[in-house]
C-alpha positions as CSV (number, residue, x, y, z in Angstrom):
1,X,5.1,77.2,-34.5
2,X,5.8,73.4,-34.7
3,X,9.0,74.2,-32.6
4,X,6.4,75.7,-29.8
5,X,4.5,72.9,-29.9
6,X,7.5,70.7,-29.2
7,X,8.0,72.6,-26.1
8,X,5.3,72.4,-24.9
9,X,5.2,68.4,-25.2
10,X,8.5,68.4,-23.6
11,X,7.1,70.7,-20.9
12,X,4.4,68.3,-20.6
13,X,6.8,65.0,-21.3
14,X,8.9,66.7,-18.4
15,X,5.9,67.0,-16.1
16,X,5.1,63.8,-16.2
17,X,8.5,61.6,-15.4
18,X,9.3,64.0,-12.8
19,X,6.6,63.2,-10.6
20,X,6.0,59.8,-10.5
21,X,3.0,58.1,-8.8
22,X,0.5,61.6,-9.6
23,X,-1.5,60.9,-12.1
24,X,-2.8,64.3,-12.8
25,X,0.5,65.1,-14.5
26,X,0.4,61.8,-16.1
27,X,-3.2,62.9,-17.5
28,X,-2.0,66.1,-18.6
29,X,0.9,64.9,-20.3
30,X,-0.9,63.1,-22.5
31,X,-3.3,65.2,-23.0
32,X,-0.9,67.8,-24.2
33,X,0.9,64.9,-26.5
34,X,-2.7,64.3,-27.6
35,X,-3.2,67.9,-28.7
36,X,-0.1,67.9,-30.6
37,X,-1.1,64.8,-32.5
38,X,-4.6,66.6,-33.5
39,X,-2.3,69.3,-34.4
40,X,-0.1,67.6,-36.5
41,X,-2.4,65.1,-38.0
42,X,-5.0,67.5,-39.0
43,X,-2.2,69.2,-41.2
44,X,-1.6,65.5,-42.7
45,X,-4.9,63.9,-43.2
46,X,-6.3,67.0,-44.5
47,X,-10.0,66.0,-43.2
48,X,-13.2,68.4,-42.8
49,X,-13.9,69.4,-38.9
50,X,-16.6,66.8,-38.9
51,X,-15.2,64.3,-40.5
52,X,-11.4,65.2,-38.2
53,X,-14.0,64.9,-34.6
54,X,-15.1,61.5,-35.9
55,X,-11.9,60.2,-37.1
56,X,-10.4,61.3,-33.6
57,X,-12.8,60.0,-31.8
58,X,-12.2,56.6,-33.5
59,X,-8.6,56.9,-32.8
60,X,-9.5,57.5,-29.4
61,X,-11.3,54.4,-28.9
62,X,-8.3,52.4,-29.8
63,X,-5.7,54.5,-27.3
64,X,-8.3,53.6,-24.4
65,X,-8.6,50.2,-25.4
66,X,-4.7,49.6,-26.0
67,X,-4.3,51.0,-22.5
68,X,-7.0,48.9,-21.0
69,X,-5.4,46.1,-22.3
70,X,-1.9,46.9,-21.4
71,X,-2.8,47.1,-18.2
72,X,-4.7,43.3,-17.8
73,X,-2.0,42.4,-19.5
74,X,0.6,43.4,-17.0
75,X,-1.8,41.5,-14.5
76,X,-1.7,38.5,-15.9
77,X,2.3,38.5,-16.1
78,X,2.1,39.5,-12.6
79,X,0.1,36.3,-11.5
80,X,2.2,34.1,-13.5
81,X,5.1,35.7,-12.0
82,X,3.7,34.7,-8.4
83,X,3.3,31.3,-9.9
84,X,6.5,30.6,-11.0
85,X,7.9,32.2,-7.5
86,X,5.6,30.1,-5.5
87,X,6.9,26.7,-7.4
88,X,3.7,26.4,-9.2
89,X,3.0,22.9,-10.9
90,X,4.0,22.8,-14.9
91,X,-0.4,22.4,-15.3
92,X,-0.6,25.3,-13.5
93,X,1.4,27.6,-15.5
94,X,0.3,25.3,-18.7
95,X,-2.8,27.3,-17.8
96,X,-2.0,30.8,-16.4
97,X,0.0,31.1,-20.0
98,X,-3.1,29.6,-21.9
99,X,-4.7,32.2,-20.6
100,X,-2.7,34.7,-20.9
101,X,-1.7,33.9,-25.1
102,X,-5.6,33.8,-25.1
103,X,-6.6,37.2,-23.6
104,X,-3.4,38.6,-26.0
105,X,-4.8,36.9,-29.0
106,X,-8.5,38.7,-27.9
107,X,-7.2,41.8,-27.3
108,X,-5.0,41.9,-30.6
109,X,-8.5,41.3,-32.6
110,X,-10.5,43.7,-30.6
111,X,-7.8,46.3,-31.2
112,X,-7.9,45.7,-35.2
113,X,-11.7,46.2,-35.3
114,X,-11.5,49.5,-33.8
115,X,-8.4,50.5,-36.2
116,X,-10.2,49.0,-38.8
117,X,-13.1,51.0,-38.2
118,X,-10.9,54.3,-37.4
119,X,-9.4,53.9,-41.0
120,X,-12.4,52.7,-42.7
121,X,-13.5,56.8,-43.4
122,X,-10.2,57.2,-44.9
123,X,-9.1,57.1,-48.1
124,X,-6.0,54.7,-49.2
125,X,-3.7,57.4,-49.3
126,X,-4.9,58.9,-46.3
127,X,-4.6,55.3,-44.6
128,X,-0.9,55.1,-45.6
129,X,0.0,58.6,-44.6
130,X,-1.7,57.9,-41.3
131,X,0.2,54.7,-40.6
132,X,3.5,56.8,-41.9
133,X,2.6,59.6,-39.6
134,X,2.0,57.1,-36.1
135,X,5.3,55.6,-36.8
136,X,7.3,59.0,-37.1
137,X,5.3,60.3,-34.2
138,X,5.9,57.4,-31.6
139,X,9.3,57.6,-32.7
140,X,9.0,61.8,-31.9
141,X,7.7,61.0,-28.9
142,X,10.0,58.2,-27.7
143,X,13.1,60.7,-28.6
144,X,11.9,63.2,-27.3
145,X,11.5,61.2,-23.7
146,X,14.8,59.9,-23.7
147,X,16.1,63.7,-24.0
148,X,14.2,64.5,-21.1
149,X,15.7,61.2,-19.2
150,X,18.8,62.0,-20.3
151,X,18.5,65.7,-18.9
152,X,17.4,64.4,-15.4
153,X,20.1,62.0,-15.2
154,X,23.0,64.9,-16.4
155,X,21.7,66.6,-13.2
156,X,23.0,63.7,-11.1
157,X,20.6,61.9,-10.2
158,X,16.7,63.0,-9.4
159,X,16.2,65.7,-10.8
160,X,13.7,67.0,-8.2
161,X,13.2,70.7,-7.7
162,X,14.2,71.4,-4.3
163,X,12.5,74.6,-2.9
164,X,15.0,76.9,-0.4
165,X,13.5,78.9,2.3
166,X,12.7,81.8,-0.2
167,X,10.7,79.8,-2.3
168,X,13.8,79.0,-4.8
169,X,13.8,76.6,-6.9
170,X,16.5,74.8,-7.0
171,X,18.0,71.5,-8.9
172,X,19.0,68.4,-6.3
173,X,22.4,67.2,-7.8
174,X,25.2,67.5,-9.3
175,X,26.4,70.7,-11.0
176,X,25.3,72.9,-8.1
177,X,28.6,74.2,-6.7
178,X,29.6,70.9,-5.1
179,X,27.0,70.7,-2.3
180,X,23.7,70.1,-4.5
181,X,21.9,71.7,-1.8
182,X,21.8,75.3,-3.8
183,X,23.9,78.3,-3.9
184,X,23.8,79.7,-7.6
C-alpha cells in the first residue's frame, strides 16, 4: 500500500514539474503530497479523528504561512536585487537589508507560534516523532523529485509529451529512434 501511495506522489510530483507556469497541477501536487503526509502521519502520531483534524489543521496554518512568507521574501531579494543593479547608495541598501533581516526575523517568530501551538496538543514523544517524521519526509520528498528531474533530463531534454496526429503520445528527445519526433 505505502508503495501505491508513492506513486501516486510521484504521479502527482511528475505533474507538477512538467508543466511549469499552471498552477492547477502545482495545486494538486501538493495536495496529493499533502494526502500522503495525513496518511503517513496518522499511522505515526497515533491521534483520535478529532484530535488528527485539529492537529492538521494547525499544521496547516504553518504550511500557508511558510509559503506566504517565502514568497515576500523572494520580493524583498528582488527589490534589493534592483538596487544593487541600479548602483544604489550603501544607505540605501543599509536599509532595503534592514528591512529585509527585519521581516525574516518577524516571520521566523510568527512561524514558531503557530508550530508551537501545532505541537502544544502533543505529547513529548509525539513532538519528537513528529519532528523525526518532517525531517524523513522532506527528505522523501526532495528524493523523490530529483528522480523525477533526473527522469526528464535521461529523456534529452524536456520531457514534454508530444501528441502525433492520432492522439499519440509521444516523448520529445532523445531515445526515440534518432529523430525525437516519434516512431516507436
Amino acid at each position: 500500500m505505502s508503495k501505491m501511495i508513492g506513486v501516486l506522489v510521484l504521479i502527482g510530483l511528475v505533474l507538477g514539474v512538467s508543466a511549469p507556469g499552471l498552477a492547477q497541477d502545482e495545486t494538486r501536487a501538493r495536495d496529493i503530497i499533502d494526502a500522503y503526509r495525513v496518511w503517513k502521519l496518522t499511522d505515526v502520531l497515533d491521534l483520535s479523528e478529532e484530535d488528527m483534524a485539529v492537529f492538521f489543521s494547525r499544521v496547516r496554518k504553518v504550511g500557508e504561512a511558510e509559503e506566504s512568507h517565502r514568497q515576500a521574501e523572494r520580493e524583498a531579494i528582488r527589490g534589493i536585487d534592483d538596487l544593487v543593479k541600479a548602483g544604489a547608495s550603501d544607505a540605501e541598501l543599509e536599509e532595503a537589508l534592514g528591512e529585509y533581516e527585519e521581516m525574516r526575523f518577524k516571520h521566523w517568530n510568527e512561524t514558531q507560534k503557530l508550530r508551537e501551538d501545532a505541537g502544544s496538543m502533543l505529547t513529548l514523544r509525539q513532538r519528537a516523532q513528529y519532528a523525526v517524521f518532517e525531517e524523513r519526509f522532506r527528505s522523501e520528498i526532495r528524493k523523490m523529485i530529483g528522480e523525477v528531474r533526473g527522469a526528464r533530463g535521461a529523456d534529452g531534454g524536456s520531457g514534454e509529451l508530444q501528441r502525433d496526429g492520432a492522439g499519440q503520445g509521444q516523448r520529445q528527445g532523445q531515445g526515440q529512434g534518432g529523430s525525437g519526433k516519434g516512431g516507436r
